[in-house]
N, C-alpha and C positions, 0 to 999 in steps of 0.2 A: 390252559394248565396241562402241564403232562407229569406221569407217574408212571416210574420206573420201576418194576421188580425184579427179584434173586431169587431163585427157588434153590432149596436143600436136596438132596439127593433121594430122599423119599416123600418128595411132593408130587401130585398126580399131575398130568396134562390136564384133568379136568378143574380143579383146582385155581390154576393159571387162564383158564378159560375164563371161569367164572369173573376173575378180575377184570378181564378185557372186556367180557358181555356187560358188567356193572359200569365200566369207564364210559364204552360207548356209548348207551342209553342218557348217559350223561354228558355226551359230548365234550369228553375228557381223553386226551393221547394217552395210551398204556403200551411199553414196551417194555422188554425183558433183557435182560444183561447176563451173560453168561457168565458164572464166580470163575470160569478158567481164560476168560477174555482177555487178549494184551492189551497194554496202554493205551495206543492208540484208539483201538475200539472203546474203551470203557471212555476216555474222554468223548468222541462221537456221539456214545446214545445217552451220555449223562447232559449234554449240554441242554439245557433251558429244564431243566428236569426241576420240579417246583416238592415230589416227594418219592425218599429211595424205599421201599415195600420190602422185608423179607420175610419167605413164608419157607420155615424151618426152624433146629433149633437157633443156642446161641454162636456154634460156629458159624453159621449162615450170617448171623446177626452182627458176630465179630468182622466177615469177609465184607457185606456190607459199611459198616463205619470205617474202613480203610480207605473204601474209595467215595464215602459223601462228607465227612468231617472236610479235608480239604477245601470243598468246592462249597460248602456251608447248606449243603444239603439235607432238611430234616428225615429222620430215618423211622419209621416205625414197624415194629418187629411183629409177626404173627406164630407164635408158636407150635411148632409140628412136631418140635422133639418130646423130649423125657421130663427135662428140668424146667427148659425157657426159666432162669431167671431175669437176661437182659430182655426179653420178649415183652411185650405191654399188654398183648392180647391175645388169647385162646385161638385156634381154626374157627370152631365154630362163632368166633365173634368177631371174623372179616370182616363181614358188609357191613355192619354196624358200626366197625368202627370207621372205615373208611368215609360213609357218612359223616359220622362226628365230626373227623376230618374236615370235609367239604363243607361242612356247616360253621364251622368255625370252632367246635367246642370240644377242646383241647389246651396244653400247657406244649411248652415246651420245655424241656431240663438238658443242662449244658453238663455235658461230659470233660473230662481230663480226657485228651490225646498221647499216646505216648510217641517220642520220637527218640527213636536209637541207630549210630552210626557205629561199625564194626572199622577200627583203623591200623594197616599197618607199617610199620616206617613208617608216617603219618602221613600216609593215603587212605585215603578213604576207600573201602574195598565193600562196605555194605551200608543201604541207608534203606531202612526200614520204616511207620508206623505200627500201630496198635494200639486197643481200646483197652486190654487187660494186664499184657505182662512183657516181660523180653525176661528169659529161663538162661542162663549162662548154666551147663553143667558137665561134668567130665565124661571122658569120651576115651575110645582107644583101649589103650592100655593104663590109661592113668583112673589109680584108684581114688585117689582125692585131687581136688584142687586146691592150690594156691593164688588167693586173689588178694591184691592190691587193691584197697576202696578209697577214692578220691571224693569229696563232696565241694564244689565251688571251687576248684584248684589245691584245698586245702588235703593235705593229707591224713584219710584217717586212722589207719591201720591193715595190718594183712589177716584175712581170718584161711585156715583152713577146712573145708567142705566140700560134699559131695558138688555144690553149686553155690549160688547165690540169684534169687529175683528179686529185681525192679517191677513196684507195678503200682498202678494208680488207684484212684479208689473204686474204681469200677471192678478193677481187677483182685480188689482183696478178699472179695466174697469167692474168688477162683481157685485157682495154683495154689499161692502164696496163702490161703487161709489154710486146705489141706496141708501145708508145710512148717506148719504153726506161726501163721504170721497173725493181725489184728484186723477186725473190722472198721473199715473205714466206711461214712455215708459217703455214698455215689459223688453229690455235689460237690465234694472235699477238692481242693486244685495240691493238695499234698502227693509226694511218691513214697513209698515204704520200698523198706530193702529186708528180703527176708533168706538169712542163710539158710543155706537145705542140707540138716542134718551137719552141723559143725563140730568139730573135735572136740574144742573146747566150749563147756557147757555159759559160760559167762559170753559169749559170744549170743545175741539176741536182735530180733529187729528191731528196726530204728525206720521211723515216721519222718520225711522231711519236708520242710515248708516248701509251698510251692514257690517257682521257678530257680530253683538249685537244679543241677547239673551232677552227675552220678556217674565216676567213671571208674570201670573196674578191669585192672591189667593182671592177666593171666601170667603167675609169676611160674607154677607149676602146672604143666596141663599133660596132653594139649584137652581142649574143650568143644562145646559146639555151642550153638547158641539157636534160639527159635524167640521170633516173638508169635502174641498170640497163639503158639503153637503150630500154629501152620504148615506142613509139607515138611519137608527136608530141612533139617537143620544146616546152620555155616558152619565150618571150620575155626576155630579162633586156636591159633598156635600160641605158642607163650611168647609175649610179650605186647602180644594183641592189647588193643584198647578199647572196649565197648562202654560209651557213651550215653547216658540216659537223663531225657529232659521232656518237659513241657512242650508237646508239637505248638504252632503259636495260636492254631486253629480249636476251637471246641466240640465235641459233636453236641449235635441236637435233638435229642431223642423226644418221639411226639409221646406225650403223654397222655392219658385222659382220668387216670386217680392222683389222688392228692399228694403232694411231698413225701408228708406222713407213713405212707401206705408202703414204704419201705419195709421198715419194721412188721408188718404182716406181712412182706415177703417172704421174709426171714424166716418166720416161723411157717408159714406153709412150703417153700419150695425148702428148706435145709433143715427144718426142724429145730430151730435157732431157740435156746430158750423154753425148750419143754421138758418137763422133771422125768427125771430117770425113772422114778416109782411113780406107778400109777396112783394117782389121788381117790382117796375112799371115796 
């Protein structure tokens, strides 16, 4: 067996120690993957990798399911940040979990992949994944944008808005919830599309069934586009096409609470559902 981790930016050396001193004793491979690694390297130290480790928050979490979803690598997240809502389990509850792990007792739960390709002249000029979102939002000089929204070829309408997100149901507890979009359960294989900030107030998001296809052509811009959030945004000039769909892979996120236990996520890590007035 070998198990791979990612560490966050404020994770200690000792920390990542600790993983290796627990692997070895157990005569288990552990190596580490740099979140700034090229391609080639990330394929190398991923290959026979049986589980991908990040020990940080959900950025870390999110730079992880980029490069295991693909390869069908299950991911389990150990929390360092603030939030850890994709996170499964606390610092202090490493070893135990990784146990669990090695023991067998555990779920696994299948994520929605997102996959978006930025096109123009209809070359393909960006091809992205992500677990949460792809942000299309104005940039430059341009105060609003004008975006063309496509679903399945068909055309749906142009809204005007500071942006517009695509994101999956993982992603709706993210971005796209601060931007007033809808809670979606994780397991959902649907994309929401949520305008950010639209002119017109009948302008709302919209829920769509899974494997539809989302394409949004920048009629007024220019724009930039990020998914995940990650580093440096693209360019998308006007007439640009950004494309959003179902990547064909799932992630696999280890679990060890029940379905259920969603909904106490909610209410402990975002305070989802707790009354304004304190109860006598």
């Amino acid at each position: 067996m070998k198990i791979c981790l990612i560490r966050g930016s404020g994770v200690e050396q000792n920390e990542v120690d600790s993983v290796f001193h627990s692997m070895k004793a157990r005569q288990i491979e552990a190596v580490e993957l740099k979140r700034e690694a090229k391609a080639e390297v990330v394929a190398q130290v991923l290959r026979e990798t049986d589980l991908l480790l990040t020990l940080g928050g959900d950025g870390t979490f999110l730079a992880g399911a980029r490069v295991a979803a693909p390869r069908d690598i299950p991911i389990l997240g150990v929390n360092h940040g603030h939030l850890g809502f994709l996170t499964e389990i606390e610092a202090e509850e490493m070893q135990s979990g990784l146990s669990r792990y090695l023991d067998g007792e555990y779920r696994i739960e299948a994520r929605t992949m997102l996959e978006v390709t930025l096109a123009r002249k209809g070359q393909r000029m960006v091809h992205e994944i992500g677990l949460n979102e792809v942000v299309v939002d104005h940039s430059g000089e341009a105060r609003i944008l004008r975006l063309e929204i496509d679903v399945g070829g068909q055309r749906v309408g142009v809204i005007d808005a500071d942006g517009a997100i695509v994101a999956t149901a993982s992603g709706s507890t993210a971005y796209a919830l601060a931007s007033g979009g809808p809670i979606l359960e994780p397991s959902l294989e649907d994309l929401v599309l949520v305008p950010m900030s639209p002119f017109a107030l009948t302008v709302r998001p919209i829920v769509f069934a899974p494997g539809k296809e989302i394409s949004l052509t920048v009629v007024r811009g220019p724009a930039e586009m990020r998914v995940d959030g990650q580093g440096r945004g693209h360019e998308v000039a006007i007439g640009d096409v950004v494309s959003c769909g179902s990547h064909a892979k799932r992630l696999k996120v280890v679990r060890f609470s029940p379905p259920e236990s969603f909904y106490l996520r909610l209410a402990d890590k975002l305070g989802w559902g707790r009354p304004l007035v304190p109860k006598k």
